[in-house]
TORKENU-956944 format. One line per 4 residues: number of its first residue (from 1); their letters; for each residue x, z, y negated of N, C-alpha, C, O. Coordinates in Angstrom, 1 decimal, padded with zeros to 4 digits, always signed. Example, Ala and Ser with C-alpha at 12.3 -4.5 7.8 and 13.67 -1.06 7.14 Angstrom:
1 = AS = +013.2,+007.8,+005.7,+012.3,+007.8,+004.5,+013.2,+007.8,+003.3,+014.2,+008.5,+003.3; +012.8,+007.1,+002.2,+013.7,+007.1,+001.1,+012.9,+007.9,+000.0,+013.4,+008.0,-001.1 $
//
This chain:
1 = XXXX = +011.3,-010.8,+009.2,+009.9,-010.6,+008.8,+009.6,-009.1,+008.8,+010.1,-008.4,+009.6; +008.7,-008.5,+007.7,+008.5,-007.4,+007.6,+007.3,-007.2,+008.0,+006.5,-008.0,+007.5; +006.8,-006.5,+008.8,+005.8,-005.8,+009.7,+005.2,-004.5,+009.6,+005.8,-003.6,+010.2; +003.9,-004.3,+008.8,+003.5,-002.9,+008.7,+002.6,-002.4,+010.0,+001.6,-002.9,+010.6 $
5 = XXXX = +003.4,-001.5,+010.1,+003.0,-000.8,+011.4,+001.9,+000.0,+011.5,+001.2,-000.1,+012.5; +001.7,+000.9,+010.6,+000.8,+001.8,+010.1,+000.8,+002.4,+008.5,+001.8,+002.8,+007.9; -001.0,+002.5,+008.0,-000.9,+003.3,+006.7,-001.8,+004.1,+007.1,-002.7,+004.0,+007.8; -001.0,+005.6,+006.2,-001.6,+006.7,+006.6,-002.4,+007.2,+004.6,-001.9,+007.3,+003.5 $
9 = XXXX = -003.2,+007.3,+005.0,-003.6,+007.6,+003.3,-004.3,+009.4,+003.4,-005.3,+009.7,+004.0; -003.6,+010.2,+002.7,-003.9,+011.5,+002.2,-004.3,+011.6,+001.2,-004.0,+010.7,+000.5; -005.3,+012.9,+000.6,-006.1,+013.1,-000.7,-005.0,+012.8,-001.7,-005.6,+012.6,-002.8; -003.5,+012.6,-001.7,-002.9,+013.0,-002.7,-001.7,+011.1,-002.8,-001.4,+010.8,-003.9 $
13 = XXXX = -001.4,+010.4,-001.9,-000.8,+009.6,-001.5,-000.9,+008.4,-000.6,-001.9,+008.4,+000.1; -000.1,+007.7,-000.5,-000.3,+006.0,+000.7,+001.0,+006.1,+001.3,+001.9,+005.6,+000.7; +001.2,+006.7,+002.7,+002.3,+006.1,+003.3,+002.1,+005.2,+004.2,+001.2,+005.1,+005.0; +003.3,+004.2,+004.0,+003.3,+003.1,+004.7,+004.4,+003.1,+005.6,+005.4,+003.6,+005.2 $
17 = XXXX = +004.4,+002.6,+007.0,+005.1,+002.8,+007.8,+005.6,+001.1,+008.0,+004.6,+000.3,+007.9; +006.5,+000.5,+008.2,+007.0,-000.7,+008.4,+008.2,-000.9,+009.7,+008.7,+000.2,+010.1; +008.6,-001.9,+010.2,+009.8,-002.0,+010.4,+011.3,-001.5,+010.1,+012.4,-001.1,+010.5; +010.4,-001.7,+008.9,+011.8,-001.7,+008.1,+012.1,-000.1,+007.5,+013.2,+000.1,+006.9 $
21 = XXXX = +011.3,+000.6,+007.5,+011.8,+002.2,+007.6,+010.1,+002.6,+006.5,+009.1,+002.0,+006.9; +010.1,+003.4,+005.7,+008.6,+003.9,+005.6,+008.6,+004.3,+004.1,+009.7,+004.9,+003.8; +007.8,+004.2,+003.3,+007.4,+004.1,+002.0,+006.3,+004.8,+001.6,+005.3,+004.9,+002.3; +006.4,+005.7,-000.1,+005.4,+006.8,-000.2,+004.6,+006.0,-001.4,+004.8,+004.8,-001.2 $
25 = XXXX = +004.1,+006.1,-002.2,+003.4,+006.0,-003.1,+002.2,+007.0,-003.5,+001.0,+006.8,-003.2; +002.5,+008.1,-004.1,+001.5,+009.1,-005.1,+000.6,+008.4,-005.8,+000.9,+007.6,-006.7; -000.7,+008.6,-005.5,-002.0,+008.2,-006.4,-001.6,+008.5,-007.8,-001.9,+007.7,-008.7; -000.9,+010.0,-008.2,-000.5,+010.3,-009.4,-000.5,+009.4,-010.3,-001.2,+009.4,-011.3 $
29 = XXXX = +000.8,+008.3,-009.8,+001.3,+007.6,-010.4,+000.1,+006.1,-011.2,+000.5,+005.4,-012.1; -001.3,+006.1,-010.4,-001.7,+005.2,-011.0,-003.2,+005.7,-011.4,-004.0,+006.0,-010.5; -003.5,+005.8,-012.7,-005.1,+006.5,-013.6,-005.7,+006.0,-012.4,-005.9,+006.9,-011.6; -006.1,+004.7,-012.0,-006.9,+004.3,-011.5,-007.1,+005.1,-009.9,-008.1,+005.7,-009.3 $
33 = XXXX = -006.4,+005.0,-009.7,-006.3,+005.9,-008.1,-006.1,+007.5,-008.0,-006.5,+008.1,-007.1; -005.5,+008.1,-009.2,-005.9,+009.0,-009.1,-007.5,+009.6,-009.5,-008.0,+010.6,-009.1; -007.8,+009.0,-010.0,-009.5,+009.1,-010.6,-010.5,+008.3,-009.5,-011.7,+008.1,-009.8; -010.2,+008.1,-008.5,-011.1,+007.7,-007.3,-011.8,+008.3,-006.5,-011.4,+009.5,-006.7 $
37 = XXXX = -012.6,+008.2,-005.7,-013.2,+009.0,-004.8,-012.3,+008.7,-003.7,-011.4,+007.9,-003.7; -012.6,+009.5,-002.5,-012.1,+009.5,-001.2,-012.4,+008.6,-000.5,-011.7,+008.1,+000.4; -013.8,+008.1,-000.8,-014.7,+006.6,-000.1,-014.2,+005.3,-000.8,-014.3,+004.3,-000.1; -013.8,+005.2,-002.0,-012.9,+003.9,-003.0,-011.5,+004.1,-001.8,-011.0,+003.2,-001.2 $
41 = XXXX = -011.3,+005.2,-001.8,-009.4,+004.9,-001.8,-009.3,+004.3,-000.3,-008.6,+003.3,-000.1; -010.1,+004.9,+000.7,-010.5,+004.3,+002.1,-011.0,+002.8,+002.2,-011.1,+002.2,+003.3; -011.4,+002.0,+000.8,-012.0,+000.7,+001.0,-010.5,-000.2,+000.8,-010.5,-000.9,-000.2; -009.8,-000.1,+001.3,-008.7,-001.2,+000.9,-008.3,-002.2,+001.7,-008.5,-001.9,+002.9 $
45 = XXXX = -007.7,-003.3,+001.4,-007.2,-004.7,+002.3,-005.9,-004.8,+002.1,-005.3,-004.6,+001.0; -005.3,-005.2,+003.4,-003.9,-005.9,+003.0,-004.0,-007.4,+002.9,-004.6,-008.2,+003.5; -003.0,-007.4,+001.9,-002.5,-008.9,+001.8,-000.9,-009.0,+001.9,-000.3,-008.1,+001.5; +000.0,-010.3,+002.5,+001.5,-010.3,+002.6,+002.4,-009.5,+001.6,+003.6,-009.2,+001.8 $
49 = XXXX = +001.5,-008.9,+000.2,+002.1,-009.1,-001.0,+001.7,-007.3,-001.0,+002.4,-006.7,-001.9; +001.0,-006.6,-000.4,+000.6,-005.3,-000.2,-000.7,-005.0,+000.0,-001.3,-005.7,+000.9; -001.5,-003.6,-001.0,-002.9,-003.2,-000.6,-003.4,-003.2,-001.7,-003.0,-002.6,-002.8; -004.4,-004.0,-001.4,-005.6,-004.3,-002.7,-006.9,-003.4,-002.4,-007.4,-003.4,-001.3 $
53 = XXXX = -007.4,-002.5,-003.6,-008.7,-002.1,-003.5,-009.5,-002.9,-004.5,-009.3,-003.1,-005.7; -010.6,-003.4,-003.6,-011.4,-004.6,-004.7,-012.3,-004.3,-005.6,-012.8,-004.8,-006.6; -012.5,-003.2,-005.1,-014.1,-001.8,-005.9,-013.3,-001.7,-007.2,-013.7,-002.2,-008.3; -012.2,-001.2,-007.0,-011.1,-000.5,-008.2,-010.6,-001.6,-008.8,-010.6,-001.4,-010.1 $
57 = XXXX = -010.2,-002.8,-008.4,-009.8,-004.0,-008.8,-008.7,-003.3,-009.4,-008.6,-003.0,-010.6; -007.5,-002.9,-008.1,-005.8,-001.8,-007.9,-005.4,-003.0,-007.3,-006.1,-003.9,-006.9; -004.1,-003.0,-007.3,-003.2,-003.8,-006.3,-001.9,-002.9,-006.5,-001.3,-002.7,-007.6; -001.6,-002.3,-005.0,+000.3,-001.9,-004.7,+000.7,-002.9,-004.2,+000.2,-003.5,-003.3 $
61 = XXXX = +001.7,-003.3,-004.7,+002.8,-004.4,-004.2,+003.4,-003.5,-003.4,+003.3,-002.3,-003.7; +004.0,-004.0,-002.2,+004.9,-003.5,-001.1,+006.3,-003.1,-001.8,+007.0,-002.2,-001.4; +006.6,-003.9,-003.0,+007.8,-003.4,-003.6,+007.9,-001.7,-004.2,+008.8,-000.8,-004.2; +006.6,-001.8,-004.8,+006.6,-000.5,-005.5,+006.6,+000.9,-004.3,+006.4,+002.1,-004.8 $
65 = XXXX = +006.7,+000.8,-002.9,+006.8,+001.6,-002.1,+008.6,+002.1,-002.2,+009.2,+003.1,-001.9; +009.1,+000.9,-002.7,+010.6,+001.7,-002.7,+011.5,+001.1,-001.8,+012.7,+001.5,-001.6; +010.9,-000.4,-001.0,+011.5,-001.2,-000.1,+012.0,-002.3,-000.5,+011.2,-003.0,-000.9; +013.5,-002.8,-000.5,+014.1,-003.6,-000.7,+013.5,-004.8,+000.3,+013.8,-004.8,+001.5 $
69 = XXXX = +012.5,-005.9,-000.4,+012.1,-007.0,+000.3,+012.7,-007.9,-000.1,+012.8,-007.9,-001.3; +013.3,-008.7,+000.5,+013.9,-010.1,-000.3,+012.7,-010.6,-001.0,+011.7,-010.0,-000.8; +012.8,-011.9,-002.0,+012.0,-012.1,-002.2,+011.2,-013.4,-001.5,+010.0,-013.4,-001.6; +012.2,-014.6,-000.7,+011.7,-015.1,-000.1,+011.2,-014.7,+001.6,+010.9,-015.7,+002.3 $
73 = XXXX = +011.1,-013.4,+002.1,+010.5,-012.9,+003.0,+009.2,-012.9,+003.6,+008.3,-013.0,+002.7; +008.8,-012.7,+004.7,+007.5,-013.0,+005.1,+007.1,-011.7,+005.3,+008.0,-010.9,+005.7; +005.6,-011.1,+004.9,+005.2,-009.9,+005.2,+004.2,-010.6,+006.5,+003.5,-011.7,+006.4; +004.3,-009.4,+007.7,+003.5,-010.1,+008.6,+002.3,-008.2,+008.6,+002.8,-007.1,+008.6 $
77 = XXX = +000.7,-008.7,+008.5,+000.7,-007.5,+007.9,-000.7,-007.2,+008.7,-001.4,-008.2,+008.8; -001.4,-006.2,+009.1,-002.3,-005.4,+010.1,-003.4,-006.0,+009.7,-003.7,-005.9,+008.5; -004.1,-006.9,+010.8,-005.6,-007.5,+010.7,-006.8,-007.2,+010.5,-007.7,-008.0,+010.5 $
//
């Protein structure tokens, strides 16, 4: 089971901290998030599947952090 331990979010990026070793993602990479405010990028939810911001109507998959998830694995994920 994969378990996020901690997300740390800077003006520029989302690191995710896991079990299973730790994952970056650059706002760069998505119009939508780079073009946000600092109060949008702070409103986000996890779900098993990653972080959804609902304002932005964004979704990161936990894959696109760069972590090999199986695919039938369980994300167990911060309440």
């Amino acid at each position: 089971m994969i378990k996020v331990k901690n997300i740390e979010i800077s003006e520029s990026e989302v690191l995710l901290f896991t079990n299973r070793g730790r994952g970056r993602f650059a706002f760069s990479h998505s119009n939508i998030l780079s073009n946000a405010t600092r109060e949008q990028i702070l409103k986000y939810t996890l779900s098993p599947f990653g972080i959804h911001w609902t304002e932005l109507d964004e979704d990161l998959c936990f894959d696109g952090f760069g972590f090999d998830f199986p695919k039938n694995d369980v994300v167990r994920y911060l309440g």
